[in-house]
VMD Tcl script that draws the C-alpha trace (Angstrom):
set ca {
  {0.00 0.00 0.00}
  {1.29 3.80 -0.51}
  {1.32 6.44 2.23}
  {3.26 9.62 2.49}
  {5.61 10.59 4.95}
  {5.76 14.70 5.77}
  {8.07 16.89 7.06}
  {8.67 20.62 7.12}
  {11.74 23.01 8.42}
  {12.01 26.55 7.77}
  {14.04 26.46 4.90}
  {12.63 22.94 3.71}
  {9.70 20.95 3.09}
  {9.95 17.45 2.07}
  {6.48 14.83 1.06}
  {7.22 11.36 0.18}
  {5.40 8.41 -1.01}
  {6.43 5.15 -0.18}
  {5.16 1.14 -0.88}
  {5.10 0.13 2.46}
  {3.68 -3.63 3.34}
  {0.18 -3.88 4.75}
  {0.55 -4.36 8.19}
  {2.71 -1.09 8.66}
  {3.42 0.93 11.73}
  {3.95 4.12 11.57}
  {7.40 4.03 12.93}
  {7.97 1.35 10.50}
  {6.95 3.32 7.29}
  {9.15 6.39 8.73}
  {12.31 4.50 9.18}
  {11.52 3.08 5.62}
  {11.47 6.43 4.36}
  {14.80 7.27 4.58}
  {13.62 10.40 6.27}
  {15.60 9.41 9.12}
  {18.84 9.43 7.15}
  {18.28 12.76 5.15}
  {17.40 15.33 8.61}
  {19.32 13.26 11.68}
  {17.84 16.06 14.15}
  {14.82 13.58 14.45}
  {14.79 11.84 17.20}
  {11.48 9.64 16.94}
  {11.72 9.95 21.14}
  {11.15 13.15 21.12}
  {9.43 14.89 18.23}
  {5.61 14.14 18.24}
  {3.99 12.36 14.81}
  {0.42 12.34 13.33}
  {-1.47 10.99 10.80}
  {-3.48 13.72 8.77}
  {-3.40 16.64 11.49}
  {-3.94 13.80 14.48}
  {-1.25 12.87 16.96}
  {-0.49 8.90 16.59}
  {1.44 6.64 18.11}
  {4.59 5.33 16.62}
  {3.29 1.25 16.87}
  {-0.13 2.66 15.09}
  {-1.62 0.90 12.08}
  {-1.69 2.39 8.74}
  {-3.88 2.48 6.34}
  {-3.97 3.18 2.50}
  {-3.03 6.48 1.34}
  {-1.97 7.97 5.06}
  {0.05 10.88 5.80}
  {2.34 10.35 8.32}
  {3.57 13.91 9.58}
  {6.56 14.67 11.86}
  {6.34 17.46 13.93}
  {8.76 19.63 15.09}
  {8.72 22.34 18.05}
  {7.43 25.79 17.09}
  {9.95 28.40 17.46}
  {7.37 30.75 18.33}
  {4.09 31.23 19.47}
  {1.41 32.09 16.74}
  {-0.67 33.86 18.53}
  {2.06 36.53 19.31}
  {3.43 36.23 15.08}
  {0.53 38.76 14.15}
  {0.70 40.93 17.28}
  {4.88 41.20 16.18}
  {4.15 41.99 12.41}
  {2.13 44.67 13.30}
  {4.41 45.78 15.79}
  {7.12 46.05 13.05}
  {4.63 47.99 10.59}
  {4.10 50.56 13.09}
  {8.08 51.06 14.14}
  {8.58 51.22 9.84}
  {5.70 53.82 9.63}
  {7.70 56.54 11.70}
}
mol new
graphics top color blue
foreach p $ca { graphics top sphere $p radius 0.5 }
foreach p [lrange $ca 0 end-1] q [lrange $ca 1 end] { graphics top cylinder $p $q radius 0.2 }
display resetview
């Protein structure tokens, strides 16, 4: 079966599909990826994952056509991104 496996940085987004076997973890399908190799910061301990927007678990099942997402920490909080851009505006209006 084919699911993707997502991943974003700043500078860098990467989406990949993969044949993975039917009985597929999602751990599994990640290490099978390659992902792993290509950005070494991920530490599967650490950094949450998700299927479609929903936090999983790395021994979950997969299913046809999944997205398998890894999520890294925000570097700042979004509600204060807005409140910061305008902040800027003002300070460029002077």
């Amino acid at each position: 079966m084919q699911v993707g496996i997502a991943y974003s940085e700043p500078s860098q987004q990467l989406w990949l599909r993969i044949e993975v076997p039917e009985d597929c973890t999602v751990q599994a399908a990640i290490e099978q990826s390659g992902i792993l190799c290509k950005f070494p910061e991920i530490d599967l301990e650490i950094h949450k994952v998700g299927v479609f927007g929903k936090l999983a678990k790395l021994d979950g099942a997969l299913k046809p056509g999944d997205r398998v997402e890894i999520y890294r920490g925000i570097s700042a909080d979004p509600a204060t991104v807005p409140r910061r851009q305008m902040a800027e505006d003002d300070d460029n209006d002077s």
